[in-house]
gemmi code that builds the backbone of each chain (N, CA, C; Angstrom):
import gemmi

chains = {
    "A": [
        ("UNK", (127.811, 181.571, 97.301), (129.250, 181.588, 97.005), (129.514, 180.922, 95.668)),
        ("UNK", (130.793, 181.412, 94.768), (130.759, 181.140, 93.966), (132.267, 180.541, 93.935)),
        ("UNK", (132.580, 179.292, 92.834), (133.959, 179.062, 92.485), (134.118, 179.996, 91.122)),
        ("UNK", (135.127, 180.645, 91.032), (135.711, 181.072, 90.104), (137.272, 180.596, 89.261)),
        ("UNK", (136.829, 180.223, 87.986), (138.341, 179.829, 87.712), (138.976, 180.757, 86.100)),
        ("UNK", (139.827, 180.994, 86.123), (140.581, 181.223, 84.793), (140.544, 180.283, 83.810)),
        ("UNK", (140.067, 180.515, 82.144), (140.662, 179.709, 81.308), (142.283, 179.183, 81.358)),
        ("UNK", (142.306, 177.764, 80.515), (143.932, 177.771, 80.723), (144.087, 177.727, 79.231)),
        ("UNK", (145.000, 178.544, 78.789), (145.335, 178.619, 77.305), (146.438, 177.794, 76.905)),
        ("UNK", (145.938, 177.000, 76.224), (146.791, 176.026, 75.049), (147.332, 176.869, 73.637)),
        ("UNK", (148.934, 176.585, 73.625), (149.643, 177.183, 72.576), (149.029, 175.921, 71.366)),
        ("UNK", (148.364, 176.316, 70.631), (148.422, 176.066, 68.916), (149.620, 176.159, 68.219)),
        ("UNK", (150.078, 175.010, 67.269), (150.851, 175.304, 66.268), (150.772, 175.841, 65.689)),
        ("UNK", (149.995, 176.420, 65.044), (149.561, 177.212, 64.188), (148.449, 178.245, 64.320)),
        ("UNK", (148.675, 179.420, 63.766), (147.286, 180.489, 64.381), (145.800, 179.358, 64.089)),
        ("UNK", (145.505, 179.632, 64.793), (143.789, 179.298, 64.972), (142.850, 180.023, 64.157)),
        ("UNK", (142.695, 179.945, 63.417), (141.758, 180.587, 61.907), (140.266, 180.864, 62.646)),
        ("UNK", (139.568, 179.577, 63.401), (138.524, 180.048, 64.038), (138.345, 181.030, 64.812)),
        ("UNK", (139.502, 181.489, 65.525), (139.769, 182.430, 66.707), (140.250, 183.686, 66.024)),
        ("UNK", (140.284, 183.777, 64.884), (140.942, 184.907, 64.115), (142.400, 184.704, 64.199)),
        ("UNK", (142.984, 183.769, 64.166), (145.052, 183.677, 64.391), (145.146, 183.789, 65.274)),
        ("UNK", (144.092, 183.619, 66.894), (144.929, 183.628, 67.871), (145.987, 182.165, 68.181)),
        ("UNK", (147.058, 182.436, 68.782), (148.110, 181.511, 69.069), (147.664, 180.285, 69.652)),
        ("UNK", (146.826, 180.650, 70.600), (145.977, 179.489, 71.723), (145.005, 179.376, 71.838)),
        ("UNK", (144.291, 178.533, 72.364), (143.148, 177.860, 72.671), (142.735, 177.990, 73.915)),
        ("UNK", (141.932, 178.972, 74.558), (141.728, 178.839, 75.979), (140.505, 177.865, 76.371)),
        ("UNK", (140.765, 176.760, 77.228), (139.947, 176.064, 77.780), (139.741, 176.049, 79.139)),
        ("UNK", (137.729, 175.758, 79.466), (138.041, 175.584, 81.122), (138.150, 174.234, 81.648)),
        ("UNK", (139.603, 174.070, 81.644), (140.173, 173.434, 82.231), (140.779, 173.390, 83.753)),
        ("UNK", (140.427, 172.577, 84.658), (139.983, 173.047, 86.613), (140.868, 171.570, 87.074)),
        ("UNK", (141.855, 172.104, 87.883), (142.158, 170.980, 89.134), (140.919, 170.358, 89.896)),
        ("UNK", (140.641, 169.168, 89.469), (140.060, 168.219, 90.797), (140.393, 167.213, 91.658)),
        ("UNK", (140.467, 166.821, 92.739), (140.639, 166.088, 93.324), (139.356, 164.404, 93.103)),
        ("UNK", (139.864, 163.586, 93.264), (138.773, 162.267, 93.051), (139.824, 161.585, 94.611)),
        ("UNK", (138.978, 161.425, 95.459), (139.193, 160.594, 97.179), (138.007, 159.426, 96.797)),
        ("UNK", (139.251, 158.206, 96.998), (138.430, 156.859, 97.053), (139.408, 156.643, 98.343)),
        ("UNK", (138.992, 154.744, 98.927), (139.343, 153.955, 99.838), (141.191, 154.039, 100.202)),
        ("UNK", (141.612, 154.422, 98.406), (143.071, 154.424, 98.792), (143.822, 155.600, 98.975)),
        ("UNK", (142.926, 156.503, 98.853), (143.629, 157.950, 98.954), (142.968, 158.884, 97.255)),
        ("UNK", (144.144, 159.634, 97.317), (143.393, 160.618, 96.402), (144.256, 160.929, 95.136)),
        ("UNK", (144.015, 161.146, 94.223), (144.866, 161.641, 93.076), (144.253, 162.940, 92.423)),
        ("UNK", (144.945, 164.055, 92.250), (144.302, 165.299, 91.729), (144.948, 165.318, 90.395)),
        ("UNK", (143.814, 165.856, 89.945), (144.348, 166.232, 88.306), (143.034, 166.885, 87.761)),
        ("UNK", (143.843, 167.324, 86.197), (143.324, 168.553, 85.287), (142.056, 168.032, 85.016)),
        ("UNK", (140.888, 168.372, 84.702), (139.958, 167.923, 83.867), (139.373, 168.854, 82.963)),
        ("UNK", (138.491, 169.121, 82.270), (137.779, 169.557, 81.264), (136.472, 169.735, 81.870)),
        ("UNK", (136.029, 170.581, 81.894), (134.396, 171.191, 82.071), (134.041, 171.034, 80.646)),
        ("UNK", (132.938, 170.110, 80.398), (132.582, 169.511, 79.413), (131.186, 169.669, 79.244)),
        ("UNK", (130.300, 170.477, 78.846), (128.736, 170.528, 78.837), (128.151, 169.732, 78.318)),
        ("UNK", (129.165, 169.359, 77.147), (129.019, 167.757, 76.238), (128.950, 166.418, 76.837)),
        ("UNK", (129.563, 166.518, 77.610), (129.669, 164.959, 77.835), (128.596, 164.450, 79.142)),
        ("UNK", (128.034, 163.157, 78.562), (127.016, 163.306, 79.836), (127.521, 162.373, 81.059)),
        ("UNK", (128.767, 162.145, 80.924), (129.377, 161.716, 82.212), (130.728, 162.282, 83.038)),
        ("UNK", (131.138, 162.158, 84.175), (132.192, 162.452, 84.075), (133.408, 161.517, 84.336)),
        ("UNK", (134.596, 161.305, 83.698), (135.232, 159.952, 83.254), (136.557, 159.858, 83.252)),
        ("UNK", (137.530, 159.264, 84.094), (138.605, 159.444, 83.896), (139.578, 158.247, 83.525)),
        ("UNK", (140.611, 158.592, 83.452), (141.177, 156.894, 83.510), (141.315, 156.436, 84.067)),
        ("UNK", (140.724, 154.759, 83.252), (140.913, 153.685, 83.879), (141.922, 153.407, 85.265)),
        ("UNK", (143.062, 154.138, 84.975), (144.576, 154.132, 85.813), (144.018, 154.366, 86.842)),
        ("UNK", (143.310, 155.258, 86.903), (143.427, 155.680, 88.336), (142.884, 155.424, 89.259)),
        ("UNK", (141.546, 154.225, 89.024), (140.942, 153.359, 89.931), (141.702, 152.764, 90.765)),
        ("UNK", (142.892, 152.213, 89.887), (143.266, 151.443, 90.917), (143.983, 152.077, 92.283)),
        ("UNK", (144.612, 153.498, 91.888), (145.681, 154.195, 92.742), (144.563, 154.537, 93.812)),
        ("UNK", (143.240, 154.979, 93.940), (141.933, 155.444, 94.068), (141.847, 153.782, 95.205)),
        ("UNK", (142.309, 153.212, 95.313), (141.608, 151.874, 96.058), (140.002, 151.398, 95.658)),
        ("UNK", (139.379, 151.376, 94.364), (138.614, 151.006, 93.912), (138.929, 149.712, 93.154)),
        ("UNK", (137.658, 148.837, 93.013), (137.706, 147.554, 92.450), (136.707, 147.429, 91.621)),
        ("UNK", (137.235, 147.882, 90.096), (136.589, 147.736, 89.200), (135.836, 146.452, 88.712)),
        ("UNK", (135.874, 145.560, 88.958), (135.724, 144.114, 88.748), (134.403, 143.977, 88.463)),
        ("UNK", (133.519, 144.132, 89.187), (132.246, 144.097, 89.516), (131.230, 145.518, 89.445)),
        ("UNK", (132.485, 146.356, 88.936), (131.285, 147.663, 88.832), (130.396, 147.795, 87.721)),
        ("UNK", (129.118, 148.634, 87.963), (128.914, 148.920, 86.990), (129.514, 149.526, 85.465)),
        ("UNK", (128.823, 148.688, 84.258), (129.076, 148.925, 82.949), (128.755, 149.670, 82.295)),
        ("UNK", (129.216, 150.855, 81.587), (128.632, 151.498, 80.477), (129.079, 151.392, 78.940)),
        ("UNK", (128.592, 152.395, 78.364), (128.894, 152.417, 76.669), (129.293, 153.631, 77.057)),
        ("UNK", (130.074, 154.064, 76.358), (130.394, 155.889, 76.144), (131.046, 155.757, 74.109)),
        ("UNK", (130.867, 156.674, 73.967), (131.438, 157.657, 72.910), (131.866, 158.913, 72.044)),
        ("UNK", (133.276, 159.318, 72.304), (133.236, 160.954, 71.643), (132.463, 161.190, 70.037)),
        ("UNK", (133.395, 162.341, 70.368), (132.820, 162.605, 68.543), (133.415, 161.916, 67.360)),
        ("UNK", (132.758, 160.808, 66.735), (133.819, 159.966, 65.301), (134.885, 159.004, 65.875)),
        ("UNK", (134.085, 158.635, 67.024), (134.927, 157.245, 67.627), (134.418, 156.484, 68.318)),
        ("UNK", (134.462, 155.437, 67.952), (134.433, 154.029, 68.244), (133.834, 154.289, 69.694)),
        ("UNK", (133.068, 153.100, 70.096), (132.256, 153.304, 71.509), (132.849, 152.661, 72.360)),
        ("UNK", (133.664, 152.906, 73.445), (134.361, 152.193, 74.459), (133.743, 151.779, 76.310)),
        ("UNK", (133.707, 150.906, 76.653), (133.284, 150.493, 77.718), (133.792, 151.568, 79.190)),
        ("UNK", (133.260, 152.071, 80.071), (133.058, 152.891, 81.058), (132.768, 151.873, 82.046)),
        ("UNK", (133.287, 152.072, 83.069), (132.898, 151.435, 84.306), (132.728, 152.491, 85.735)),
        ("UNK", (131.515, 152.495, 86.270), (131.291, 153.167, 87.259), (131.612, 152.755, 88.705)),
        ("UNK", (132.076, 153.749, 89.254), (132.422, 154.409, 90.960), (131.865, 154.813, 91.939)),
        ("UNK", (131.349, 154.933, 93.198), (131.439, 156.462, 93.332), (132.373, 156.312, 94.637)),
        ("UNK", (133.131, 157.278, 94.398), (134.300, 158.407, 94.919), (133.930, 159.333, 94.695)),
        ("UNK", (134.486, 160.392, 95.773), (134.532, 161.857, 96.279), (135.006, 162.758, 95.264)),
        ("UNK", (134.499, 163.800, 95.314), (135.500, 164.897, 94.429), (135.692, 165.948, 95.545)),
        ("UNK", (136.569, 166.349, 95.316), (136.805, 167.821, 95.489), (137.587, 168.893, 95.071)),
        ("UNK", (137.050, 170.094, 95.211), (137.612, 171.235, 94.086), (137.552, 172.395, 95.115)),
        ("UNK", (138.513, 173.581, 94.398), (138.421, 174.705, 95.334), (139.112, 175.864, 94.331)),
        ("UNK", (138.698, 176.665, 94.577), (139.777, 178.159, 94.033), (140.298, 178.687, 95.190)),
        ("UNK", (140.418, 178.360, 96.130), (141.378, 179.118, 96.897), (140.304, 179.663, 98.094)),
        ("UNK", (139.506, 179.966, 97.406), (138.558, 181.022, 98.275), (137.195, 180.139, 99.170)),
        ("UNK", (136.754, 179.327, 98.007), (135.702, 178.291, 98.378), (136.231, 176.552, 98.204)),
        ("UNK", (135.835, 176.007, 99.036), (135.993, 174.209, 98.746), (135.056, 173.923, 98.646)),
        ("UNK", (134.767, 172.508, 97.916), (133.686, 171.990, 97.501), (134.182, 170.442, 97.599)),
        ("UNK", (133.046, 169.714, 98.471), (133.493, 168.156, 98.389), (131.764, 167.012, 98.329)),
        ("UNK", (131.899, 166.114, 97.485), (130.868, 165.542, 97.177), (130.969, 164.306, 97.015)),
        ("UNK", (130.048, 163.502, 97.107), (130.123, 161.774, 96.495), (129.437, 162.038, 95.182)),
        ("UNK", (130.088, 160.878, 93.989), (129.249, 160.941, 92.998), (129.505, 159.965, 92.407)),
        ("UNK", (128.488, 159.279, 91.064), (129.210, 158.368, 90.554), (130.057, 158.840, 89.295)),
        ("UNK", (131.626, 158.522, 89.290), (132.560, 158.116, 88.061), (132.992, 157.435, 87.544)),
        ("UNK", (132.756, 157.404, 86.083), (132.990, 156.605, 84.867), (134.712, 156.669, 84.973)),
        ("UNK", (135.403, 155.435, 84.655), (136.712, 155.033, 84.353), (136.609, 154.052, 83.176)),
        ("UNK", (137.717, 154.854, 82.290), (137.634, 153.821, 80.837), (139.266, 153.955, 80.312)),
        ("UNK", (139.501, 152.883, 79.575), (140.711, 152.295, 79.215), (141.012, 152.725, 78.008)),
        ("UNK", (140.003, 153.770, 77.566), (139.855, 154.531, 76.358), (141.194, 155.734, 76.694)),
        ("UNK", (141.798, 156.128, 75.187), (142.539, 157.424, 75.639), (141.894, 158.823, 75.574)),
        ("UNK", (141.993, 158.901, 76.706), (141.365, 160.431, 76.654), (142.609, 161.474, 76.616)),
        ("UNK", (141.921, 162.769, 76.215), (143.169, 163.726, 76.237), (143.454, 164.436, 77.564)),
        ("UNK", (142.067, 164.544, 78.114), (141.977, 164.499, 79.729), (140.760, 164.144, 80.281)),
        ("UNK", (140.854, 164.466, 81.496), (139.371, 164.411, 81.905), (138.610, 164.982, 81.619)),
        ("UNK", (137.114, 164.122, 81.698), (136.149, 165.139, 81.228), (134.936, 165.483, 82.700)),
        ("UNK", (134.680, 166.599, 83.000), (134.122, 166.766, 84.160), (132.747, 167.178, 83.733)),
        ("UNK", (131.694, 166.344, 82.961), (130.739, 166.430, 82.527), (129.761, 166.841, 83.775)),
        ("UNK", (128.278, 166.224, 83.207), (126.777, 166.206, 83.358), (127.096, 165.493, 84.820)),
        ("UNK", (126.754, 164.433, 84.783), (126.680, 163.258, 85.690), (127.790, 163.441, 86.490)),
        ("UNK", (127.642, 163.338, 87.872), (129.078, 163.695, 88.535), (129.588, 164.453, 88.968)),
        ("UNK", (129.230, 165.932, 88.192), (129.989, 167.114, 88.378), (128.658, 167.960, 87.859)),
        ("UNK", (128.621, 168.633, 87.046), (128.206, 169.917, 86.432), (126.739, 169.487, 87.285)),
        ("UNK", (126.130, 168.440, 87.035), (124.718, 168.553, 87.411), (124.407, 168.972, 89.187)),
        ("UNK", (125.603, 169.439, 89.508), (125.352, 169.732, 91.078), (125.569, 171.656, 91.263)),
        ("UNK", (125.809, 171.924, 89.500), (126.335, 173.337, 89.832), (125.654, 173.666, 88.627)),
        ("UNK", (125.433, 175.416, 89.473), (124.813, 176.463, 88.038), (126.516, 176.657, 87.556)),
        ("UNK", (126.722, 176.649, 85.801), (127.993, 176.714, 85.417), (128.091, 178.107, 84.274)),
        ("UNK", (128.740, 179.209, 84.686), (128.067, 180.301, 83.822), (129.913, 180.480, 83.456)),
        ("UNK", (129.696, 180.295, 81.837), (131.148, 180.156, 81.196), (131.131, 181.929, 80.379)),
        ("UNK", (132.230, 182.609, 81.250), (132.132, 183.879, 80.888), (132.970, 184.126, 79.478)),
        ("UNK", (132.394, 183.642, 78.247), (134.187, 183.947, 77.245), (134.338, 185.066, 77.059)),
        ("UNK", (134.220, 186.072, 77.060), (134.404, 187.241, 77.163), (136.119, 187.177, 77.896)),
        ("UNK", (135.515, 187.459, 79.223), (136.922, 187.116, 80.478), (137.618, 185.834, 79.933)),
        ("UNK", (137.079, 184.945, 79.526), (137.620, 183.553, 79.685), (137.509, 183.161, 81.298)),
        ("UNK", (136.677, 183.070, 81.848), (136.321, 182.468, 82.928), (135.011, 181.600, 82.942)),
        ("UNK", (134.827, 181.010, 84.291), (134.022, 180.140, 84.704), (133.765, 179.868, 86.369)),
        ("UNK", (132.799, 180.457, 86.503), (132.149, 180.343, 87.695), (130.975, 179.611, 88.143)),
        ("UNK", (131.172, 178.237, 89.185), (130.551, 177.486, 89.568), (129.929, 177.940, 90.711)),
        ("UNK", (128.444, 178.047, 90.938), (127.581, 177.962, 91.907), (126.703, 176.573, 92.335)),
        ("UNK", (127.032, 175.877, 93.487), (126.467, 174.640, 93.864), (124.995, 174.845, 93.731)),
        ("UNK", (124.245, 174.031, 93.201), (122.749, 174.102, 92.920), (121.821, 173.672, 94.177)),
        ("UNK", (120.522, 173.253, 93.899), (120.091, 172.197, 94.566), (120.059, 171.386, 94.715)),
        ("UNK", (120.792, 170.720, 93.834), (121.085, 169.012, 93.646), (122.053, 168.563, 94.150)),
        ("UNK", (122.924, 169.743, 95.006), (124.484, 169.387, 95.416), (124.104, 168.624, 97.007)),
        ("UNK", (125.083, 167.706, 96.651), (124.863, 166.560, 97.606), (125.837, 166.597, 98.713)),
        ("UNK", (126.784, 167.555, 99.010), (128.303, 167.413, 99.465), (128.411, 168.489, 99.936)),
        ("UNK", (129.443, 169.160, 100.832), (129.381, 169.965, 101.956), (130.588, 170.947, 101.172)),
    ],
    "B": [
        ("UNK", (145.620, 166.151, 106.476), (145.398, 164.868, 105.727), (144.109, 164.431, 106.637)),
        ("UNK", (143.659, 162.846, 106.196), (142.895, 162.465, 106.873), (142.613, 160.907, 106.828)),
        ("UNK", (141.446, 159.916, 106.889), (141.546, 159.006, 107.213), (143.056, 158.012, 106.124)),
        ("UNK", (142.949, 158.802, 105.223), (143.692, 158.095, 104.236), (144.990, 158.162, 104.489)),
        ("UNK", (145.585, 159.296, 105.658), (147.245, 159.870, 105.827), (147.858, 160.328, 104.862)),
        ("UNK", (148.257, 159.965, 104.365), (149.516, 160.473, 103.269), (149.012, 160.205, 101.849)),
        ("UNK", (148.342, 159.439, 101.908), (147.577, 159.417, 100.280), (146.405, 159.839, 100.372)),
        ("UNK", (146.031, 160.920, 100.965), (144.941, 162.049, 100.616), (145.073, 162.729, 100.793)),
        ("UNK", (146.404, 163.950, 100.276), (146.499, 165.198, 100.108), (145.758, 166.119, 100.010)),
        ("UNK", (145.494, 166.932, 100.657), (144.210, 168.248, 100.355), (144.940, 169.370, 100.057)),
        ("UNK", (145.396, 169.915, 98.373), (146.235, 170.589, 98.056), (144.946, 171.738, 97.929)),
        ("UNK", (145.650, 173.232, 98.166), (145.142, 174.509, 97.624), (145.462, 174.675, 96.207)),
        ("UNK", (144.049, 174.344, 95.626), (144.117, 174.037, 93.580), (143.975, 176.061, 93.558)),
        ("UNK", (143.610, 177.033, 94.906), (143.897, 178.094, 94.731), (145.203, 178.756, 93.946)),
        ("UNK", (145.868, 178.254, 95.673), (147.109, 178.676, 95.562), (148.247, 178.349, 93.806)),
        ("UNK", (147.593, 176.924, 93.990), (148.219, 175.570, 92.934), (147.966, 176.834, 91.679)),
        ("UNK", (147.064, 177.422, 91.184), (146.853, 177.483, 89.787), (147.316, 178.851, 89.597)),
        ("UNK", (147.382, 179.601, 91.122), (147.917, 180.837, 90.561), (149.440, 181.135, 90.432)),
        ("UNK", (150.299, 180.027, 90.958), (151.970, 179.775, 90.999), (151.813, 179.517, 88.984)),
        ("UNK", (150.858, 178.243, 88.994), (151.013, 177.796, 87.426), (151.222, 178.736, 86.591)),
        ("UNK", (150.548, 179.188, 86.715), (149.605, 180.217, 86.271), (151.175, 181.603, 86.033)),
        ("UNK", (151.760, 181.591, 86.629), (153.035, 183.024, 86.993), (154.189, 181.594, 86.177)),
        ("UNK", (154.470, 180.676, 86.518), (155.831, 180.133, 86.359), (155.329, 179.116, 84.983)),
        ("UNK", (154.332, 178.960, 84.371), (154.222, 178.027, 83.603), (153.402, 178.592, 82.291)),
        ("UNK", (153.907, 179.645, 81.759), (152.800, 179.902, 80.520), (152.887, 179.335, 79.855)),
        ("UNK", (151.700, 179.483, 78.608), (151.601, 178.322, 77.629), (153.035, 178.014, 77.079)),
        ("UNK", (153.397, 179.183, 76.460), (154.956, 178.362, 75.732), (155.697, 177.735, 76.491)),
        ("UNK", (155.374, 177.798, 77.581), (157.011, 177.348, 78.766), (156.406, 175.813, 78.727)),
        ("UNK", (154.834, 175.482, 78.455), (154.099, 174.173, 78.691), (154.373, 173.197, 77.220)),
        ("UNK", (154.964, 174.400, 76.192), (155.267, 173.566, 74.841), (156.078, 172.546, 75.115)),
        ("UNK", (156.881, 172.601, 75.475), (158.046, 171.981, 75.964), (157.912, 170.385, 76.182)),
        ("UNK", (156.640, 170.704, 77.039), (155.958, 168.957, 77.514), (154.677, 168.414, 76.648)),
        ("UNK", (154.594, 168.955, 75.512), (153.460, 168.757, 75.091), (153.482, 167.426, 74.046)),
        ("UNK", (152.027, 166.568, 74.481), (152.269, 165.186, 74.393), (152.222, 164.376, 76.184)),
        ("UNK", (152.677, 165.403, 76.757), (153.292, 164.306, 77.884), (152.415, 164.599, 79.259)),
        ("UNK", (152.620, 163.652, 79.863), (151.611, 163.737, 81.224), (153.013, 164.642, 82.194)),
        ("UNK", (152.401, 165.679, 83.033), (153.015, 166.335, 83.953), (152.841, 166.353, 85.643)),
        ("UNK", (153.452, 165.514, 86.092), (153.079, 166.337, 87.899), (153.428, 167.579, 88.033)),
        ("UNK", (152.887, 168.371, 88.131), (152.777, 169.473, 89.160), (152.944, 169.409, 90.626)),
        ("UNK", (154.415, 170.040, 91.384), (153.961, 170.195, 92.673), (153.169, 170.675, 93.324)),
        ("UNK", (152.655, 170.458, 94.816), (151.498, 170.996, 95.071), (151.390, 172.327, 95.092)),
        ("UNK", (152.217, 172.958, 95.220), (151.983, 174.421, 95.147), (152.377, 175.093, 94.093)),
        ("UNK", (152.397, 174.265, 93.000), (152.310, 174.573, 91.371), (153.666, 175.517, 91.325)),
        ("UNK", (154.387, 175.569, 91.855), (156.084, 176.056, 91.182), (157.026, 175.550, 90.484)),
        ("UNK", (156.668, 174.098, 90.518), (157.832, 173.345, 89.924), (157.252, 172.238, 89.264)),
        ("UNK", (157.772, 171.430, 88.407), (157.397, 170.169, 87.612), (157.881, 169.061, 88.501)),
        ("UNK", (157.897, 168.441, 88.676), (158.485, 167.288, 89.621), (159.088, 166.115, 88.536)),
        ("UNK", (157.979, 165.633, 87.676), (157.931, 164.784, 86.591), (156.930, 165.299, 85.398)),
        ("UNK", (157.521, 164.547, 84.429), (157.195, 164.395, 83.399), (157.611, 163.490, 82.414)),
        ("UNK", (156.359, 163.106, 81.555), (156.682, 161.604, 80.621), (155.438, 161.015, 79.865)),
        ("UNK", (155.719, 160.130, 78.922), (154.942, 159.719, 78.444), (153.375, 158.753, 78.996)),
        ("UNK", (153.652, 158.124, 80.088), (152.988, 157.554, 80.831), (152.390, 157.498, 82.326)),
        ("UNK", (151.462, 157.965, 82.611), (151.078, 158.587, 83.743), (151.411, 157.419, 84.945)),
        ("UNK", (151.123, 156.219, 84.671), (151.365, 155.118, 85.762), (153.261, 155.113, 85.989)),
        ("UNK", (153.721, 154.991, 84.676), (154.947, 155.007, 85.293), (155.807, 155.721, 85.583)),
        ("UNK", (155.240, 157.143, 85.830), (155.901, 158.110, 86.658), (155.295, 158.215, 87.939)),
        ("UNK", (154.050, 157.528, 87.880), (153.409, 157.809, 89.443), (154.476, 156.740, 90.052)),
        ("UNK", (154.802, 155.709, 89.808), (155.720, 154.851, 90.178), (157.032, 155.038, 90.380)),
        ("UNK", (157.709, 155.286, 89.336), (158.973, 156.169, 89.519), (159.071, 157.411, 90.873)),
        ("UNK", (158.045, 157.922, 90.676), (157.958, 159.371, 92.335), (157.602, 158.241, 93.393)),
        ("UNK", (157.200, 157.663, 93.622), (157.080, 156.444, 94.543), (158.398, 156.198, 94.908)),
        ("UNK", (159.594, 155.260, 93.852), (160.436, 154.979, 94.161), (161.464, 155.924, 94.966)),
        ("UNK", (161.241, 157.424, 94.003), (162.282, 158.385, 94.448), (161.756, 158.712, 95.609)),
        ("UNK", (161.049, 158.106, 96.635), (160.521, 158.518, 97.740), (159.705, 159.905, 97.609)),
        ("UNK", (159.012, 160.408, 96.701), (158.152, 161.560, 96.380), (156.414, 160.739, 96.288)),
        ("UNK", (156.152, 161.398, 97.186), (154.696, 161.387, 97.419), (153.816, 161.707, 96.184)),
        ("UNK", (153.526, 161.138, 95.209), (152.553, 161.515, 94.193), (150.922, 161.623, 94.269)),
        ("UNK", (150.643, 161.451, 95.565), (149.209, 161.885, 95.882), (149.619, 163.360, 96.182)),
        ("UNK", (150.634, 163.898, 96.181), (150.924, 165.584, 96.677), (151.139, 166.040, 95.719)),
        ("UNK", (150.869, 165.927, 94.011), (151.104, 166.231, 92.938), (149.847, 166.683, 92.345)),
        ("UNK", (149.749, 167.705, 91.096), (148.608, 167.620, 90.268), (149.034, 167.401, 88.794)),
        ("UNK", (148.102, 166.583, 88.775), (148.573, 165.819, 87.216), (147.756, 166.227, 86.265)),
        ("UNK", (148.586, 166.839, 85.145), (147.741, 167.346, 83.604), (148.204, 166.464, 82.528)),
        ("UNK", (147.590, 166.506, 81.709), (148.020, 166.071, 80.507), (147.851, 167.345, 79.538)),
        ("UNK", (149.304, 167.629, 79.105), (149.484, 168.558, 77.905), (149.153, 168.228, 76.662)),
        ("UNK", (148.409, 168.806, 75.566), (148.126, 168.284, 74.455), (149.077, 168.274, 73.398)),
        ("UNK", (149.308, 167.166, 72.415), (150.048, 167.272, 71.318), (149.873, 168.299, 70.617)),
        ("UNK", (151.199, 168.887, 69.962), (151.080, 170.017, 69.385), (150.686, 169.512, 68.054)),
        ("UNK", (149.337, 168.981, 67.807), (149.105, 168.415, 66.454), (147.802, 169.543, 65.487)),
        ("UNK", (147.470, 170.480, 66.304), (146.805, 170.945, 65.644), (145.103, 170.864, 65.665)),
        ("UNK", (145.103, 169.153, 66.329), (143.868, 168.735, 66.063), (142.559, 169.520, 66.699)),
        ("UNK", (141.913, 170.196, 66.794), (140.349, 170.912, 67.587), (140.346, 169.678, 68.579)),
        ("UNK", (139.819, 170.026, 69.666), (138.488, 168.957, 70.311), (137.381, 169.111, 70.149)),
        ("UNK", (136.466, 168.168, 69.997), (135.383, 168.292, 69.829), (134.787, 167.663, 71.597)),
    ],
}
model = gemmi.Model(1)
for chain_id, residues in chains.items():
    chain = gemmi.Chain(chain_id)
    for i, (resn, *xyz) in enumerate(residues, 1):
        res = gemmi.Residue()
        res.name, res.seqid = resn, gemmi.SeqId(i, " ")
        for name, pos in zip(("N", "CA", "C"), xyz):
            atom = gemmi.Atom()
            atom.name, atom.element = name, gemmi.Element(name[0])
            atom.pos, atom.b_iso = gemmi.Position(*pos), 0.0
            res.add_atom(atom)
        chain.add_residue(res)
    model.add_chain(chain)
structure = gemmi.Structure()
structure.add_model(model)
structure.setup_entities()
């Protein structure tokens, strides 16, 4: 079984020269759910092949009933910025298109860094799924691997 | 729901993205761009929106609105910038 999702297209100010003037930017960008001790908060993230974690904000540990205090520490850094401190989790994810659900433990990075959203990298996420990014369609279809840990 | 009750919503991100998806195209999303958005759960309506994600999760708190029953994006500034 497979998850299937739609790109979500971002309006550009200006035509996009790389894209030939198209208006927008389609990204795969996917609703996830993150379930800790205090309940759950869903939101947008980024399918990120780049990033080798997956990381959200800081904020939301706390809503999450997690206690950052004592968690593990990391380093992270994007592209041409400054290296900001990550602190690790693990809480649940879960995701679905409608058709299939998917729920897992994993560990997530939370940082006080601004992100533009989440990033649903390597670690966490992608490394539990074959991820075949159709741009053609602008789609993205997730198949759970062997490494998937979660029902 | 489940052990959590009311703060562990198990929304259909199905259902959720294909309402978005009909009632929210990109230009209609210009509008908020810059700003963090709840989404209701069944993606028809905006509930909130604002500059700060904590203090609207707070604010839907107060207004007695369940914000674990929300999906939250962040729209990008219309600045032009690529991501890398």
């Amino acid at each position: 079984m497979t998850l299937r999702y739609s790109y979500s297209p971002y309006v550009a100010p200006n035509p996009v020269i790389s894209l030939g003037g198209r208006a927008e930017r389609p990204r795969p960008v996917i609703p996830v759910a993150l379930i800790g001790p205090g309940g759950s908060v869903s939101r947008d993230g980024l399918l990120d092949t780049g990033a080798d974690d997956t990381v959200f904000p800081a904020a939301e540990a706390t809503l999450l009933g997690l206690d950052l205090s004592t968690a593990p520490t990391g380093i992270a850094s994007g592209v041409g910025t400054i290296p900001y401190p990550v602190r690790y989790a693990r809480v649940r994810l879960r995701i679905t298109d409608g058709q299939e659900r998917r729920e897992w433990e994993a560990w997530v990075g939370f940082t006080a860094a601004r992100l533009r959203r989440p990033l649903l990298g390597y670690a966490g996420f992608l490394q539990f799924f074959g991820a075949n990014f159709l741009e053609d369609a602008e789609v993205v279809e997730l198949t759970v691997n062997g490494k998937y840990p979660g029902t | 729901m489940n052990a959590n009750g009311e703060n562990d919503v198990e929304i259909d991100f199905g259902l959720h993205l294909a309402n978005r998806h009909k009632y929210f195209p990109p230009r209609e999303l210009m509008k908020y761009a810059g700003e963090e958005i709840a989404f209701s759960a069944d993606g028809t309506r905006i509930v909130a929106h604002g500059s700060d994600f904590l203090t609207l999760w707070n604010e839907l708190k107060e207004a007695g609105v369940n914000p674990h029953a929300c999906v939250w994006s962040s729209v990008p500034p219309l600045d032009g910038v690529s991501e890398l």
